[in-house]
C-alpha positions as CSV (number, residue, x, y, z in Angstrom):
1,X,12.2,-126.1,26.5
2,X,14.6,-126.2,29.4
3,X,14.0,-127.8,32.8
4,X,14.5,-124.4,34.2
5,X,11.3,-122.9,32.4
6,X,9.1,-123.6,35.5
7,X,11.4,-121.1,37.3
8,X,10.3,-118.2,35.3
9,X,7.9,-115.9,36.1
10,X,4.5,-117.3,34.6
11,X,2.9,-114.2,32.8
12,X,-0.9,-114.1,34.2
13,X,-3.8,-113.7,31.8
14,X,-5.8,-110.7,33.3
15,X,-9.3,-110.7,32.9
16,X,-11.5,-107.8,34.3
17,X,-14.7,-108.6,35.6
18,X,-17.1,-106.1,35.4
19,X,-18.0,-104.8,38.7
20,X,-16.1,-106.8,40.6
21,X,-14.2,-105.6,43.7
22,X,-11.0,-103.4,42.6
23,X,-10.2,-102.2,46.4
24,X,-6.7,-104.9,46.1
25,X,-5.1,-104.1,43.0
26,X,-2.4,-101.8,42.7
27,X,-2.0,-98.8,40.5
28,X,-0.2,-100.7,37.9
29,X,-3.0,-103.3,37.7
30,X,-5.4,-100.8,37.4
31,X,-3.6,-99.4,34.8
32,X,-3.0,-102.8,33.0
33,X,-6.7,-103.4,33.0
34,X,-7.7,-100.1,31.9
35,X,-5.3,-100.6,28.8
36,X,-7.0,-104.6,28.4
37,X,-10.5,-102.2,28.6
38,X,-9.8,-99.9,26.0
39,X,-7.8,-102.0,23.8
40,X,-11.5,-103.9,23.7
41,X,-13.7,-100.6,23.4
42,X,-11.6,-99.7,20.3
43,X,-12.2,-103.8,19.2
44,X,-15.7,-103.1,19.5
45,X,-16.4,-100.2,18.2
46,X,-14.4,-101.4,14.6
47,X,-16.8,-104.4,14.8
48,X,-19.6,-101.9,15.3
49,X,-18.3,-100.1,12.2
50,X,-18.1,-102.7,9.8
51,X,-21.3,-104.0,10.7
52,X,-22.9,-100.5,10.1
53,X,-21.2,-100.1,6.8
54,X,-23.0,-103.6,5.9
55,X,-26.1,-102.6,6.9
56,X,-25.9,-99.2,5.0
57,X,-25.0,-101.2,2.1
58,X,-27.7,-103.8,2.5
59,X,-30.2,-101.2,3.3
60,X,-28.9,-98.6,0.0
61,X,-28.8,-101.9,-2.5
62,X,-33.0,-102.5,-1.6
63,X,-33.5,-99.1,-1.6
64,X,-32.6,-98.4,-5.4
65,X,-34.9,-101.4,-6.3
């Protein structure tokens, strides 16, 4: 670490918050969250996935009983 870290630009963590006011951002900010929202849709639906592969698996293994 060097004493002139604190003179870099500090990267901001950008959260969205759902309905919130989006009149002040800038195209590139709306972009940036846009790309944060997606990347998260894609998250969730993969989550989704693997949890509907369980269930057909749980539901296919009493089903055979």
């Amino acid at each position: 670490m060097s004493i002139f870290d604190d003179d870099l630009p500090q990267k901001q963590n950008i959260t969205h918050i759902i309905g919130a006011d989006l009149t002040l951002l800038s195209v590139d900010d709306l972009t940036a969250r846009i790309n944060i929202l997606t990347a998260e849709i894609e998250r969730l639906d993969g989550e989704r996935e693997k949890k509907l592969a369980g269930r057909k698996a749980a539901e296919n293994l009493f089903r055979t009983r």
